[in-house]
C-alpha positions as CSV (number, residue, x, y, z in Angstrom):
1,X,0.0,0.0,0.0
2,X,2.8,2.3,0.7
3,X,4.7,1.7,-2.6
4,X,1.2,2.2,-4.4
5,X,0.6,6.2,-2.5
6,X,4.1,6.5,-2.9
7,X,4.3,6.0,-6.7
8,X,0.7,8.1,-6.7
9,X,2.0,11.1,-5.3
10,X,5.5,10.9,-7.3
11,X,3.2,10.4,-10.7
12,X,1.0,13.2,-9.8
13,X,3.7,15.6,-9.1
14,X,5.6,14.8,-12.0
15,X,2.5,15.2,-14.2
16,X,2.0,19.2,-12.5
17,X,5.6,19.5,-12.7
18,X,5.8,19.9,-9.2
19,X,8.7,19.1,-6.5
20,X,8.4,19.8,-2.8
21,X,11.1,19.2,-0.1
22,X,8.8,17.2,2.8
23,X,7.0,13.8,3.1
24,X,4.3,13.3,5.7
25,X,2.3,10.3,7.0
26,X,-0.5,10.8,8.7
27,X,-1.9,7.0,10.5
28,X,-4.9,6.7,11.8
29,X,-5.9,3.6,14.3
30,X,-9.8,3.2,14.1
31,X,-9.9,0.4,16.8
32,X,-8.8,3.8,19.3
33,X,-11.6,3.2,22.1
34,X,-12.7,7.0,21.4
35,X,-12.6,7.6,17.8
36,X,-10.0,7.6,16.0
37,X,-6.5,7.8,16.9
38,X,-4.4,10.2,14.5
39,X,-0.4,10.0,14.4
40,X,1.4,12.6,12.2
41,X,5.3,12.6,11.1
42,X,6.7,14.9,8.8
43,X,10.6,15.0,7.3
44,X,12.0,17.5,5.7
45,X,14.6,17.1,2.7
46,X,17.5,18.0,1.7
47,X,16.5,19.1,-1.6
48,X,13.2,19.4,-3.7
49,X,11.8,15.9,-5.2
50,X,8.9,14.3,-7.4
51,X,11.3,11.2,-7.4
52,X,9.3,8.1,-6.2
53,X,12.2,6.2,-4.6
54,X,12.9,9.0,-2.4
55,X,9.9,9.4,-1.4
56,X,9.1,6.0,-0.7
57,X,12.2,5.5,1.1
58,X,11.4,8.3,3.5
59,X,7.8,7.5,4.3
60,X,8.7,4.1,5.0
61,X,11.6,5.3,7.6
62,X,8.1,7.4,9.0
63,X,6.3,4.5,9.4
64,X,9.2,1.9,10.3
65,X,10.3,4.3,13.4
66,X,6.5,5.4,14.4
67,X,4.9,2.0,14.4
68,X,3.8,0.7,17.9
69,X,4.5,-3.7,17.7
């Protein structure tokens, strides 16, 4: 699922030739006994990207280092 949003986002920025210098990931936990829970990391680049291994790469370093086993 990653890969896929990953590859989505880099495809879609490319197409706008568009770049940006962040990756977020926002997970959400709906088994959270009030709602939802939300979790939000952000990382800033070094330089501007649209380049899908780079941002895959980074989001899943987000979600490696945020995940609660």
């Amino acid at each position: 699922m990653l890969k896929k949003l990953a590859k989505e986002v880099s495809d879609r920025a490319i197409e706008a030739d568009k770049i940006g210098n962040s990756v977020q990931l926002t997970l959400k936990d709906a088994e959270y006994v009030s709602g939802f829970k939300s979790i939000t990391r952000s990382k800033h680049l070094d330089k501007y990207t649209n380049d899908y291994n780079i941002i895959y790469n980074t989001a899943y370093t987000l979600l490696e280092n945020n995940l609660e086993i």
